[in-house]
N, CA, C and O atoms as a GROMACS GRO file, in nm:
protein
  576
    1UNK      N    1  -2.817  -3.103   2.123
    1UNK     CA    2  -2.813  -2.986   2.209
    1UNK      C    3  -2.746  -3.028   2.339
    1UNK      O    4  -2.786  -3.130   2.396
    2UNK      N    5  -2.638  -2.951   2.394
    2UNK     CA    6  -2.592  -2.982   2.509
    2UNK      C    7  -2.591  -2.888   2.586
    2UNK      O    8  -2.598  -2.773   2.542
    3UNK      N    9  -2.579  -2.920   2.749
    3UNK     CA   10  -2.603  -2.850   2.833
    3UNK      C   11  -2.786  -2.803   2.876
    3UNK      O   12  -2.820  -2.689   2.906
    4UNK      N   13  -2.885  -2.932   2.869
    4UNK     CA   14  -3.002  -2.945   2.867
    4UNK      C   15  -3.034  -2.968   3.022
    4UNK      O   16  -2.955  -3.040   3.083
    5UNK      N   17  -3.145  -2.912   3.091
    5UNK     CA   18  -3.202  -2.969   3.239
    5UNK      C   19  -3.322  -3.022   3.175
    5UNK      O   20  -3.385  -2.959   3.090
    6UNK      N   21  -3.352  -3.138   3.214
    6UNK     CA   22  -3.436  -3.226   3.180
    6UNK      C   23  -3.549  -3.300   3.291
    6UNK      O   24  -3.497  -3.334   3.398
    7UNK      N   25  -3.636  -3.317   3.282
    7UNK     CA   26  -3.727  -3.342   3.396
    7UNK      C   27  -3.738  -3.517   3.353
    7UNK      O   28  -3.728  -3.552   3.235
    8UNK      N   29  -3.758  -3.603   3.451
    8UNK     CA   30  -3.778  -3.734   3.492
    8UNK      C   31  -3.871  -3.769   3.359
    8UNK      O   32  -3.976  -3.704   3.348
    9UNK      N   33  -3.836  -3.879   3.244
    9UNK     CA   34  -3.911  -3.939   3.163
    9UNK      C   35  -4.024  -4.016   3.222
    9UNK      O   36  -4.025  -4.097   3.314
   10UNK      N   37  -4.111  -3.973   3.151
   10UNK     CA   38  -4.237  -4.018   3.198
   10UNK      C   39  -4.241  -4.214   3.191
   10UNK      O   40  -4.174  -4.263   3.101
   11UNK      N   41  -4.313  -4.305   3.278
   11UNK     CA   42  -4.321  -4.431   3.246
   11UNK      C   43  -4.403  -4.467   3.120
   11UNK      O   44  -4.521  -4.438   3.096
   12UNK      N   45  -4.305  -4.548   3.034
   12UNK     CA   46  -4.363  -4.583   2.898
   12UNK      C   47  -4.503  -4.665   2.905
   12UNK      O   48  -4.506  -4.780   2.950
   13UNK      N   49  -4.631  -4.591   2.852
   13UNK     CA   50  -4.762  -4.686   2.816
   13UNK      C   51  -4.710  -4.719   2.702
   13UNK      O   52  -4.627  -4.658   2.634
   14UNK      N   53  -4.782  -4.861   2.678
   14UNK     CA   54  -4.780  -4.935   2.553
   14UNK      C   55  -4.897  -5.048   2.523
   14UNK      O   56  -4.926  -5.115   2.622
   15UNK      N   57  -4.949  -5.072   2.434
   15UNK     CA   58  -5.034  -5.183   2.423
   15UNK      C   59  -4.955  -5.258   2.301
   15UNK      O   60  -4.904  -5.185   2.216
   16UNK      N   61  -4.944  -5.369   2.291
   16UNK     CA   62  -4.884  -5.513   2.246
   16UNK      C   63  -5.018  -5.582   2.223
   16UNK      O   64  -5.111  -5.597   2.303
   17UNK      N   65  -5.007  -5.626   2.082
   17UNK     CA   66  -5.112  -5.732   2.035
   17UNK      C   67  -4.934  -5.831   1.964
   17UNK      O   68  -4.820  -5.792   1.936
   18UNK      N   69  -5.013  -5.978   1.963
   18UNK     CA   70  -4.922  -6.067   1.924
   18UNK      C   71  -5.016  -6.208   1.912
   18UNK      O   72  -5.138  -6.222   1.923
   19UNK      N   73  -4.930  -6.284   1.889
   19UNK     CA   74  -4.982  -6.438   1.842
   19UNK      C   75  -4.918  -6.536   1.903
   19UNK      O   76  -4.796  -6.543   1.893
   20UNK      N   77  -4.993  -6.630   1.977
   20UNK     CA   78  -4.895  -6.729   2.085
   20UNK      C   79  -4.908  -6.878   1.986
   20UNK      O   80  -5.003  -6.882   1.908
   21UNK      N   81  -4.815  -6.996   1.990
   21UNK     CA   82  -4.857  -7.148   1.988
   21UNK      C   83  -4.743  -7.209   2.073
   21UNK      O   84  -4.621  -7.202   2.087
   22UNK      N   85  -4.855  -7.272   2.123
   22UNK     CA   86  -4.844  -7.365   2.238
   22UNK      C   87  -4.838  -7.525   2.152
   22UNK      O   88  -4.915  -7.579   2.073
   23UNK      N   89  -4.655  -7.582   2.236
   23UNK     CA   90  -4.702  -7.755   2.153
   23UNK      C   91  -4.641  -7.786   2.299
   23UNK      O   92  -4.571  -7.712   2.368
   24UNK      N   93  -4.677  -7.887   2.319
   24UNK     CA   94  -4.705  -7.984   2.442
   24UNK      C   95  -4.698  -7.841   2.559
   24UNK      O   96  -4.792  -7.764   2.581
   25UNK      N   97  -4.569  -7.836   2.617
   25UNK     CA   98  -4.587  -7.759   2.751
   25UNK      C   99  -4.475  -7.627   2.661
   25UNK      O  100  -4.431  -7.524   2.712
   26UNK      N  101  -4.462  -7.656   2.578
   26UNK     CA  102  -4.308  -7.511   2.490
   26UNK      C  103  -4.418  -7.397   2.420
   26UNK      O  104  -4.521  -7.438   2.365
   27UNK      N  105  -4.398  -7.302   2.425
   27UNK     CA  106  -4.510  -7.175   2.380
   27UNK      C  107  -4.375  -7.119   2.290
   27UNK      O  108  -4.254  -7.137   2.301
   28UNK      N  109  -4.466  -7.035   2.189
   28UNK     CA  110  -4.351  -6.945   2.140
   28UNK      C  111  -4.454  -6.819   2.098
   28UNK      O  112  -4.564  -6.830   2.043
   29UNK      N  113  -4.379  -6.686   2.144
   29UNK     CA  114  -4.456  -6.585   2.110
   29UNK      C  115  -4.409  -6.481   2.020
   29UNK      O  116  -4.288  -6.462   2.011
   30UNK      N  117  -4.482  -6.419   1.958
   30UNK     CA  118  -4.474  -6.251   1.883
   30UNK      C  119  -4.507  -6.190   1.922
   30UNK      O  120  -4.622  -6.221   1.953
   31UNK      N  121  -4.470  -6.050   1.969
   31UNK     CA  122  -4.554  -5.947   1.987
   31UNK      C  123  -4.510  -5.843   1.890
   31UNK      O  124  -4.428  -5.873   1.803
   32UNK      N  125  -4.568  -5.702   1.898
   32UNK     CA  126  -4.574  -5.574   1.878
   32UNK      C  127  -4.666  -5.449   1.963
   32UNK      O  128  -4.775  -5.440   2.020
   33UNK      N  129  -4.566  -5.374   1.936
   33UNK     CA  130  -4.643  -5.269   1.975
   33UNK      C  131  -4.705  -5.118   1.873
   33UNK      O  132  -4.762  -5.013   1.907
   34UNK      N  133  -4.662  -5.170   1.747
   34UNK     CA  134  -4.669  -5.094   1.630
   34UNK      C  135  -4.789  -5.034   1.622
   34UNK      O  136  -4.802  -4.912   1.638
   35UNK      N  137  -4.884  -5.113   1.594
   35UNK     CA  138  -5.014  -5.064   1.619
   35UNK      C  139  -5.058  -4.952   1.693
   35UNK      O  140  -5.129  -4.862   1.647
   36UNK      N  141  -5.009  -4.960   1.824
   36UNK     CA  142  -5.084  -4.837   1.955
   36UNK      C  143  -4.980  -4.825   2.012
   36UNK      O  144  -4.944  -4.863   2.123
   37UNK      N  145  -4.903  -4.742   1.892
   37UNK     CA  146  -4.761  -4.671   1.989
   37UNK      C  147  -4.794  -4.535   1.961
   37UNK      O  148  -4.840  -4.493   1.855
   38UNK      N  149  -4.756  -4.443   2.101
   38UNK     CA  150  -4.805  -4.299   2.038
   38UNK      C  151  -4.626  -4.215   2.125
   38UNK      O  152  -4.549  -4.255   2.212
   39UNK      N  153  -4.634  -4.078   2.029
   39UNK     CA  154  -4.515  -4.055   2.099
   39UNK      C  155  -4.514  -3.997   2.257
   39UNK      O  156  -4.616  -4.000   2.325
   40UNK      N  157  -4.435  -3.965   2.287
   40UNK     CA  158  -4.409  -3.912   2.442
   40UNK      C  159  -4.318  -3.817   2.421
   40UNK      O  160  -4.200  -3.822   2.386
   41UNK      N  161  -4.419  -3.696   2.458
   41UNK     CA  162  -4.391  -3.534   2.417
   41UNK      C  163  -4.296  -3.472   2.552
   41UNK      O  164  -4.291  -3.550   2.648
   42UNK      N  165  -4.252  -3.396   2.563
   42UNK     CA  166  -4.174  -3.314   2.680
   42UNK      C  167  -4.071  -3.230   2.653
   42UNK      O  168  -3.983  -3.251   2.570
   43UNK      N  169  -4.086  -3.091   2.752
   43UNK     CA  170  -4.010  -2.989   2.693
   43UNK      C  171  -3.862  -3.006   2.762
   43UNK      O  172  -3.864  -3.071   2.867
   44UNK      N  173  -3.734  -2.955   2.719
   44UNK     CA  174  -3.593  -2.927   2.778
   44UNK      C  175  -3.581  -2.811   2.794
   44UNK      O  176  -3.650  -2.731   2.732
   45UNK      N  177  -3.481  -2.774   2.890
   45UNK     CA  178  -3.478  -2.653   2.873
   45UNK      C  179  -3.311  -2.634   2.886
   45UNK      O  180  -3.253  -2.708   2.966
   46UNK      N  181  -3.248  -2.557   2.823
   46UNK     CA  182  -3.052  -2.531   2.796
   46UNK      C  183  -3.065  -2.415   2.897
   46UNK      O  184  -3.121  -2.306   2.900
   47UNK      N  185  -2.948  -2.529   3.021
   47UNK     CA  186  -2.898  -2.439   3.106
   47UNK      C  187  -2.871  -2.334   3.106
   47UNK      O  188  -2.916  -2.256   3.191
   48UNK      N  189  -2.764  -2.285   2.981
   48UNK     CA  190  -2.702  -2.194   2.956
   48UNK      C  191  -2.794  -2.069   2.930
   48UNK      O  192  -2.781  -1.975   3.008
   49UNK      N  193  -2.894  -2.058   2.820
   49UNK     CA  194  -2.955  -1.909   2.788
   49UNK      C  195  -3.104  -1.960   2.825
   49UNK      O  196  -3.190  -1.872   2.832
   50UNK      N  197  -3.140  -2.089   2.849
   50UNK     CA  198  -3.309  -2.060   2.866
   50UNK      C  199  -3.371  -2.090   2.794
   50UNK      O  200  -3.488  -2.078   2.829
   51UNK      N  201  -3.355  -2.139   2.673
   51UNK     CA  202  -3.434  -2.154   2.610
   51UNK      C  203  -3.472  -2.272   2.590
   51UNK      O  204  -3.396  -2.367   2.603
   52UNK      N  205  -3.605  -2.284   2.552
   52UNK     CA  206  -3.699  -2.419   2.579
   52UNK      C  207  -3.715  -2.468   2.447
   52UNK      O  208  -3.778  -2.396   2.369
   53UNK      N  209  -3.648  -2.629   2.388
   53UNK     CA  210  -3.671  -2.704   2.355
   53UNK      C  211  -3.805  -2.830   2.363
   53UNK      O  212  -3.839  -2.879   2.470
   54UNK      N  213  -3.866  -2.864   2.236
   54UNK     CA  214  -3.980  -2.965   2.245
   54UNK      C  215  -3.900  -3.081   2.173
   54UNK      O  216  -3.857  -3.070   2.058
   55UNK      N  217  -3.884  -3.210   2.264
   55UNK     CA  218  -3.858  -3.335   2.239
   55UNK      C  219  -3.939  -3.448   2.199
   55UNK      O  220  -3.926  -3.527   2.292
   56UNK      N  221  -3.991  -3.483   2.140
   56UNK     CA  222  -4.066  -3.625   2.071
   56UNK      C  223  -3.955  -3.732   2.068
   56UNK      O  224  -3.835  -3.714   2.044
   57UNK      N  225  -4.034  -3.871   2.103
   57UNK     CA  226  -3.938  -3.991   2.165
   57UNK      C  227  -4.068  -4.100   2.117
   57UNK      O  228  -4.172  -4.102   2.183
   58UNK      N  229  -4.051  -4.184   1.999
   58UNK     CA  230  -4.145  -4.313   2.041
   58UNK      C  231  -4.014  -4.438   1.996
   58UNK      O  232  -3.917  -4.452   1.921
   59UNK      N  233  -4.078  -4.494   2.081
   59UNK     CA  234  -4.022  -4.639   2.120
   59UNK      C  235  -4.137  -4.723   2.022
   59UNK      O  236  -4.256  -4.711   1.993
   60UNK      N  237  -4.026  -4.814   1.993
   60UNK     CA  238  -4.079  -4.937   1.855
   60UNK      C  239  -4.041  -5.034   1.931
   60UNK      O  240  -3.932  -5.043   1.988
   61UNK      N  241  -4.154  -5.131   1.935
   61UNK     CA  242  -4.063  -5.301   2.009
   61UNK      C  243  -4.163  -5.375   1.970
   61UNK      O  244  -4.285  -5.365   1.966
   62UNK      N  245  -4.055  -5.482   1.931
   62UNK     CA  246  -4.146  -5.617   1.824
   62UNK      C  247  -4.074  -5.724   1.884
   62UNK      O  248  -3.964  -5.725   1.828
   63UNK      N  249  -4.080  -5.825   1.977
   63UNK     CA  250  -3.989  -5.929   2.021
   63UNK      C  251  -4.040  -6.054   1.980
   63UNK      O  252  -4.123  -6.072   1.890
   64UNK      N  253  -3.983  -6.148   2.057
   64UNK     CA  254  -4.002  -6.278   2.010
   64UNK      C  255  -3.990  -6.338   2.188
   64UNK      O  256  -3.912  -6.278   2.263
   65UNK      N  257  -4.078  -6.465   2.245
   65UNK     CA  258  -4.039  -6.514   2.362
   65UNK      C  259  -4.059  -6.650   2.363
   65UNK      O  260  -4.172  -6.670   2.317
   66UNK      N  261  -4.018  -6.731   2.386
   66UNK     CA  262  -3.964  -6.854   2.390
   66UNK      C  263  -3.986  -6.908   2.560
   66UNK      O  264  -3.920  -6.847   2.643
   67UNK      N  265  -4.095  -7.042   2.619
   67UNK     CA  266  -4.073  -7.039   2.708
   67UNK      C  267  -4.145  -7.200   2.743
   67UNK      O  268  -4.203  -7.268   2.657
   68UNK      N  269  -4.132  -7.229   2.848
   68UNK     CA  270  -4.183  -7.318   2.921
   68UNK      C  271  -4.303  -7.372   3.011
   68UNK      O  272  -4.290  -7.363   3.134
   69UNK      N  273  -4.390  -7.413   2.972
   69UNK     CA  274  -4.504  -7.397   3.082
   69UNK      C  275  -4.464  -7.513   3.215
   69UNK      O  276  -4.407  -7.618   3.186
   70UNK      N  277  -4.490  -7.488   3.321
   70UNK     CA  278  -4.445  -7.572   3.444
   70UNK      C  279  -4.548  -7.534   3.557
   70UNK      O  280  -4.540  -7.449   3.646
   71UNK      N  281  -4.670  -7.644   3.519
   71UNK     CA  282  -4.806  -7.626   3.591
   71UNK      C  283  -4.907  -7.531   3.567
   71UNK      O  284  -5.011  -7.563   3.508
   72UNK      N  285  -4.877  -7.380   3.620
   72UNK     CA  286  -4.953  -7.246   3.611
   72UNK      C  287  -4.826  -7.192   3.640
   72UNK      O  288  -4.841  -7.136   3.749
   73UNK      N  289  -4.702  -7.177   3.599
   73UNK     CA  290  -4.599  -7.067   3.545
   73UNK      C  291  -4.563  -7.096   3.416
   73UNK      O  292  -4.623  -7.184   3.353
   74UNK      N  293  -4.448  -7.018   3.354
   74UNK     CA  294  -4.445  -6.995   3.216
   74UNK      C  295  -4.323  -6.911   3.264
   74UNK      O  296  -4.325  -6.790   3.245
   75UNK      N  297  -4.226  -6.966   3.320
   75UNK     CA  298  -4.089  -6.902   3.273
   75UNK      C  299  -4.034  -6.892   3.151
   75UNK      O  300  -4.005  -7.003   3.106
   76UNK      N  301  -3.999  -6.768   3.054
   76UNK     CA  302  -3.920  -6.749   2.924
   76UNK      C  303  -3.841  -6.640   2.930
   76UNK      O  304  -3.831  -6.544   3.006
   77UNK      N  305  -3.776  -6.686   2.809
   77UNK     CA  306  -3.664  -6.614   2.767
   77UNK      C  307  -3.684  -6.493   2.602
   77UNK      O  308  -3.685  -6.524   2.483
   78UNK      N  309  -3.698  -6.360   2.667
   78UNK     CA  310  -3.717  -6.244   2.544
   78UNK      C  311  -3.595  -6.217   2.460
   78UNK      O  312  -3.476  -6.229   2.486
   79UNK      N  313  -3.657  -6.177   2.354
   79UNK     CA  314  -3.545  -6.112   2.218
   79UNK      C  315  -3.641  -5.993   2.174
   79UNK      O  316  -3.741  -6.015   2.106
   80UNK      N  317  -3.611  -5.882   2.212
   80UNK     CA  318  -3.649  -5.729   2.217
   80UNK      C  319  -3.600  -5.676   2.103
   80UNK      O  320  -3.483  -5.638   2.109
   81UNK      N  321  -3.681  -5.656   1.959
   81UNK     CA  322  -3.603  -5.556   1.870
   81UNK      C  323  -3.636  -5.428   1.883
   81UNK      O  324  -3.723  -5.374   1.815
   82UNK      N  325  -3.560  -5.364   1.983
   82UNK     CA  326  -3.611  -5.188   2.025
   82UNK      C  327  -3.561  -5.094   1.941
   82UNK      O  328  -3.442  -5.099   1.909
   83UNK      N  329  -3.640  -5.001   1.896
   83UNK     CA  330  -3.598  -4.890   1.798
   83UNK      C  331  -3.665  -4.787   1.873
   83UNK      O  332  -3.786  -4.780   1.892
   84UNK      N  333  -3.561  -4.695   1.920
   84UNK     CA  334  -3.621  -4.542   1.995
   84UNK      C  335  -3.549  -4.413   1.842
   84UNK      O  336  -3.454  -4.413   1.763
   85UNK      N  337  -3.669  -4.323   1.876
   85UNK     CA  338  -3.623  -4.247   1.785
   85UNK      C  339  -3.652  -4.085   1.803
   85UNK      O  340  -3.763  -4.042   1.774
   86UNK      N  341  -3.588  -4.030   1.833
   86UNK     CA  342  -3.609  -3.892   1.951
   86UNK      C  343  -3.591  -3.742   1.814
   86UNK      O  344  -3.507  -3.737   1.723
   87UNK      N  345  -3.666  -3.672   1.837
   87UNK     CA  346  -3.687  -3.518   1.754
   87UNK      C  347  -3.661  -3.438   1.871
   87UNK      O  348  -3.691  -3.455   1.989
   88UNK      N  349  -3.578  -3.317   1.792
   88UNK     CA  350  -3.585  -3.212   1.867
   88UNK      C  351  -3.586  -3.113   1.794
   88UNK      O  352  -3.519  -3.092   1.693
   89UNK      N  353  -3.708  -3.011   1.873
   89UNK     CA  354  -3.774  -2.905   1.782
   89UNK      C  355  -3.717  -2.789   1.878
   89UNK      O  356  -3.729  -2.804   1.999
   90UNK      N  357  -3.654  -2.668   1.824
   90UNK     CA  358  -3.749  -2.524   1.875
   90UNK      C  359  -3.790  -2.437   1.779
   90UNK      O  360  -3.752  -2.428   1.662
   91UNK      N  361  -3.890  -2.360   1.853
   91UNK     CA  362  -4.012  -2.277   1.780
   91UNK      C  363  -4.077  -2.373   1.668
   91UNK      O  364  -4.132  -2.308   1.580
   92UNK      N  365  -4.084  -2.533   1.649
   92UNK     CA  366  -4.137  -2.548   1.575
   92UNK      C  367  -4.013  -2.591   1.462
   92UNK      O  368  -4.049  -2.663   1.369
   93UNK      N  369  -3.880  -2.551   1.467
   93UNK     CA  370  -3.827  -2.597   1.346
   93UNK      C  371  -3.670  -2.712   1.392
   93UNK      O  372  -3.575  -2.693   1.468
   94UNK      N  373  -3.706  -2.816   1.312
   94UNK     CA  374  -3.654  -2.907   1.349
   94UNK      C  375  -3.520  -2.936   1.375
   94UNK      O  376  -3.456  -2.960   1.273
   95UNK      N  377  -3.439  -2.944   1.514
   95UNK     CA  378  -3.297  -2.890   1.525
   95UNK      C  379  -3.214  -3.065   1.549
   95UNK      O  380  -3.092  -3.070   1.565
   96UNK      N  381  -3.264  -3.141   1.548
   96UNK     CA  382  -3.193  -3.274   1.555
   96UNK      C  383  -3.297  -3.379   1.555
   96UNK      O  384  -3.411  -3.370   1.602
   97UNK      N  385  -3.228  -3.506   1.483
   97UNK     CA  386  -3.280  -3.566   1.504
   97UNK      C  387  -3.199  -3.722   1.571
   97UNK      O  388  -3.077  -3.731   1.576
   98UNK      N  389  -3.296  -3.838   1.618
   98UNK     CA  390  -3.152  -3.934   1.638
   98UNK      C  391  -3.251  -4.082   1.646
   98UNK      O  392  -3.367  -4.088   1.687
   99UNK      N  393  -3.184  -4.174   1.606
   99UNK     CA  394  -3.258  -4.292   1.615
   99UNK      C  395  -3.134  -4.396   1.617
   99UNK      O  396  -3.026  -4.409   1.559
  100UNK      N  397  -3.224  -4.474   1.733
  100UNK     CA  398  -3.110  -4.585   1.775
  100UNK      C  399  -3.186  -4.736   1.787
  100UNK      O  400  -3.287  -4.760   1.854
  101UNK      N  401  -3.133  -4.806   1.726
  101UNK     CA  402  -3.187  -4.962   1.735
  101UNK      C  403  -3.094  -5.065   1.809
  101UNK      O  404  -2.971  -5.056   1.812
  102UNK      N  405  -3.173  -5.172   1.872
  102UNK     CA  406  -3.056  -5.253   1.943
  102UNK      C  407  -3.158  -5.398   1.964
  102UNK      O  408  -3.280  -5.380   1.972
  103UNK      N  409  -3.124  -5.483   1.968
  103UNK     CA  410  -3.183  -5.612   2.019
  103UNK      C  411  -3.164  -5.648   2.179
  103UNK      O  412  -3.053  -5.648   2.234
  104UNK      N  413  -3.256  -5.671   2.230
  104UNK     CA  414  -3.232  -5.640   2.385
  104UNK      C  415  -3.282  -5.788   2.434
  104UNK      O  416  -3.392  -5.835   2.406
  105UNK      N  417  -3.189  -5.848   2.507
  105UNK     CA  418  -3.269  -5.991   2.583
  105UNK      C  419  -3.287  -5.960   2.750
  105UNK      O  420  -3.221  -5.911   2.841
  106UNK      N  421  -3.405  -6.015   2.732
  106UNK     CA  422  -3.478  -6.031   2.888
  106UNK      C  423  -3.538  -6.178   2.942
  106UNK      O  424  -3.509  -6.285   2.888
  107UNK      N  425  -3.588  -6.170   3.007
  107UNK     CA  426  -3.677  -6.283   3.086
  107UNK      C  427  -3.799  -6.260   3.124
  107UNK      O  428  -3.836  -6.142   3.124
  108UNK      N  429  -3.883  -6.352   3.161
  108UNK     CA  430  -4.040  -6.337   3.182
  108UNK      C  431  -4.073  -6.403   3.235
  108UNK      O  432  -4.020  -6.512   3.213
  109UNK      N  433  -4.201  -6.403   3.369
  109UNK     CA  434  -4.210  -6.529   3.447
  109UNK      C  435  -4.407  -6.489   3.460
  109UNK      O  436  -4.467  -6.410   3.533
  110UNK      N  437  -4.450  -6.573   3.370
  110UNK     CA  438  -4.598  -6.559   3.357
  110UNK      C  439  -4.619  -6.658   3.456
  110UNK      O  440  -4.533  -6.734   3.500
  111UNK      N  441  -4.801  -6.650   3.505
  111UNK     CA  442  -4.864  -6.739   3.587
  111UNK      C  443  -5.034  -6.732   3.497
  111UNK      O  444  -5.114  -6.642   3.474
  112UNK      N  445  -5.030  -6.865   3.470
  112UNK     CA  446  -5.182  -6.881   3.421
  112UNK      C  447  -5.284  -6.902   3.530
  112UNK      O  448  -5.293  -7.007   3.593
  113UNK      N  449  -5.381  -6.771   3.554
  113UNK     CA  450  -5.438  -6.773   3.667
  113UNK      C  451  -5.595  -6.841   3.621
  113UNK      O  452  -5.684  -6.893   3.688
  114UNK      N  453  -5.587  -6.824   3.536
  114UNK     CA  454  -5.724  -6.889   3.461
  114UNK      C  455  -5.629  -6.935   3.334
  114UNK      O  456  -5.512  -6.922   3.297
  115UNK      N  457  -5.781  -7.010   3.278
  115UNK     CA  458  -5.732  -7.062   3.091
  115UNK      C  459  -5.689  -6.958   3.031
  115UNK      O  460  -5.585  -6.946   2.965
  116UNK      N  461  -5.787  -6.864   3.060
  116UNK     CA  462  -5.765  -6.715   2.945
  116UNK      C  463  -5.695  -6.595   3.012
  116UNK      O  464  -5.704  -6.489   2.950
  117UNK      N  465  -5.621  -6.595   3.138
  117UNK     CA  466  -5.562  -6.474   3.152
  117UNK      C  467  -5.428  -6.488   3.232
  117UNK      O  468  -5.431  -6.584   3.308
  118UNK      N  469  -5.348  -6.440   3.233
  118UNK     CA  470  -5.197  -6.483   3.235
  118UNK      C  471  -5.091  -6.378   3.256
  118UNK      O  472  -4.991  -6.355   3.188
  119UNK      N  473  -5.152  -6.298   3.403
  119UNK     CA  474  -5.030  -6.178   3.429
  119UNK      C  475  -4.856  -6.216   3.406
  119UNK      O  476  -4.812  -6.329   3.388
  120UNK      N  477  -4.818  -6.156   3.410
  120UNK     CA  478  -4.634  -6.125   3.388
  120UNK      C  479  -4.578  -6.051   3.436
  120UNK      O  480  -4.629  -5.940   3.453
  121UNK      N  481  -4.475  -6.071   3.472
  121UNK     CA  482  -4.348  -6.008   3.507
  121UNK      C  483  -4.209  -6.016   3.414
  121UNK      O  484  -4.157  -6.127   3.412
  122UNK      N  485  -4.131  -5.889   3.323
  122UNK     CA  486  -4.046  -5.882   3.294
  122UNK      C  487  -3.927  -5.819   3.322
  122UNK      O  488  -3.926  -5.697   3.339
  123UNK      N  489  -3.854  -5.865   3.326
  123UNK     CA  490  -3.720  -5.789   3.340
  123UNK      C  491  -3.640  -5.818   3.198
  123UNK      O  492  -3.630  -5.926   3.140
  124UNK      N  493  -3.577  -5.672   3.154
  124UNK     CA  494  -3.503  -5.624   3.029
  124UNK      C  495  -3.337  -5.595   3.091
  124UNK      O  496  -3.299  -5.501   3.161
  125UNK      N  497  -3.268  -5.692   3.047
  125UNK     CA  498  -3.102  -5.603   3.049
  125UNK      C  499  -3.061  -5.518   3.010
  125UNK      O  500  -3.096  -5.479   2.898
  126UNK      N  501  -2.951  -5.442   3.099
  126UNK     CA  502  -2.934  -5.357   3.025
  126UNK      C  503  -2.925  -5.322   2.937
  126UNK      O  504  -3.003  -5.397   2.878
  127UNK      N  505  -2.857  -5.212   2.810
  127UNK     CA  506  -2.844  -5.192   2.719
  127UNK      C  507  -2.775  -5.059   2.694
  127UNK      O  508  -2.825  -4.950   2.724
  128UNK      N  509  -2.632  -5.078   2.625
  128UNK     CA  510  -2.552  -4.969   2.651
  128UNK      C  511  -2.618  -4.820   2.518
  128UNK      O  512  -2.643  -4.700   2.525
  129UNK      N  513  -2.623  -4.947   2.397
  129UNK     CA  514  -2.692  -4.862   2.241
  129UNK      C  515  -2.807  -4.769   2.251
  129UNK      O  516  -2.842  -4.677   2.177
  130UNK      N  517  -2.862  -4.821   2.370
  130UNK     CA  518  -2.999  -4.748   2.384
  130UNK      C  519  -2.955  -4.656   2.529
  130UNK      O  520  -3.022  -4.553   2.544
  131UNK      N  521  -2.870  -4.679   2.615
  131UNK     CA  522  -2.886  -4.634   2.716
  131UNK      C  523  -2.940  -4.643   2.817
  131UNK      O  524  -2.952  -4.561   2.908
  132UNK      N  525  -2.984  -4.765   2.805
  132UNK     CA  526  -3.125  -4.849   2.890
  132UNK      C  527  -3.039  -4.891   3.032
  132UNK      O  528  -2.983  -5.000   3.018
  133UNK      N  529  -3.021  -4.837   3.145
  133UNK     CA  530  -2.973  -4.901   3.211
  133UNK      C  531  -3.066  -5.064   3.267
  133UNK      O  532  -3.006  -5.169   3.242
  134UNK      N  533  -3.184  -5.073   3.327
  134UNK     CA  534  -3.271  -5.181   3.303
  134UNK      C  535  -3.417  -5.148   3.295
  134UNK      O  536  -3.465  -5.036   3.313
  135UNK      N  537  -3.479  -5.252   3.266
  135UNK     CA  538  -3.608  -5.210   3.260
  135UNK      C  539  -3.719  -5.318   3.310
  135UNK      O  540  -3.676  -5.433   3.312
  136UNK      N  541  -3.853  -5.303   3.349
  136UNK     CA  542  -3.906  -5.388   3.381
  136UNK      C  543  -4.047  -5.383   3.330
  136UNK      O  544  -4.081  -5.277   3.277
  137UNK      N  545  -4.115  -5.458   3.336
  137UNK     CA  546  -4.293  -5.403   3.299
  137UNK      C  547  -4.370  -5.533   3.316
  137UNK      O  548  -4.346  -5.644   3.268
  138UNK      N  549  -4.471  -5.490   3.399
  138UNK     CA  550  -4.573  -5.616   3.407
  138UNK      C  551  -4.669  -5.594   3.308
  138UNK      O  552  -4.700  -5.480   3.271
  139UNK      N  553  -4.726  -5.712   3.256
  139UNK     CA  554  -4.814  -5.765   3.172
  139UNK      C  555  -4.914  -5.810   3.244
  139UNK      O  556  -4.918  -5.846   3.361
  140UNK      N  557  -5.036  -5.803   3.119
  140UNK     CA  558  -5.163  -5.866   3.170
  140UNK      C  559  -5.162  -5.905   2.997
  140UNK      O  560  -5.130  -5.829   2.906
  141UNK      N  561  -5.214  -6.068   2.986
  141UNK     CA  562  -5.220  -6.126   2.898
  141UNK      C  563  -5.370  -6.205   2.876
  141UNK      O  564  -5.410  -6.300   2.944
  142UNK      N  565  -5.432  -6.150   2.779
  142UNK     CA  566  -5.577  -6.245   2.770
  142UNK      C  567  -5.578  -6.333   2.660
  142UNK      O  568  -5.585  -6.284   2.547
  143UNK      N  569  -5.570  -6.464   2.675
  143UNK     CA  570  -5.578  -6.579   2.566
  143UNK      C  571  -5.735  -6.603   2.522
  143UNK      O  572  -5.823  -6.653   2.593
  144UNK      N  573  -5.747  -6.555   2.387
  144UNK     CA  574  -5.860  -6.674   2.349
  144UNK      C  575  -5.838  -6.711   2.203
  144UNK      O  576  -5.908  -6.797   2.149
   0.00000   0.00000   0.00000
């Protein structure tokens, strides 16, 4: 549909379960978010006659991170397999659909504030496939 006014995408919630091993000070991680991904609903509306479109959008991300421990930080390096996949409905009957996948690399700079908990900071590059100009998201990580 073209010629859409669109209101500000909401900030993506997500919960990520994954599996870490740690050999000497090198970690390597999995995550997902498969589990407790839900979609993110919002209406459009076409400039032209008015009429209001319902959009559905969930985001899929399963990465991999690779990193370094150095005291109580944990600088690494992400590999993002992002799959967004967007519906568009009116009245209920389904007028497009679109799904786009891309591998996205980022960086990460954890701090082990205790044994078991380990906030983060990420930054995501851009990404032209997805449209991603950048992205960022802090983490809270509980080890046991």
């Amino acid at each position: 549909v073209t010629g859409v006014q669109t209101c500000a995408l909401p900030i993506f919630k997500s919960i990520s379960i994954g599996l870490s091993k740690f050999y000497n000070n090198f970690n390597c991680s999995i995550s997902t978010n498969r589990l407790f991904n839900s979609e993110i609903k919002r209406s459009v509306k076409r400039k032209s006659d008015g009429l209001i479109f319902q959009n559905e959008t969930k985001t899929t991300i399963d990465s991999l991170v690779l990193g370094y421990r150095i005291k109580r930080f944990n600088p690494s390096l992400i590999m993002a397999n992002v799959e967004v996949s967007k519906i568009l409905y009116y009245n209920n009957s389904l007028v497009g659909y679109e799904n786009k996948k891309a591998i996205i690399p980022g960086i990460n700079l954890g701090y082990f504030a205790t044994k078991n908990f380990a906030p983060s900071f990420s930054y995501i590059l851009p990404n032209k496939e997805l449209d991603l100009e950048e992205a960022f998201s802090l983490n809270i990580n509980y080890i046991f």
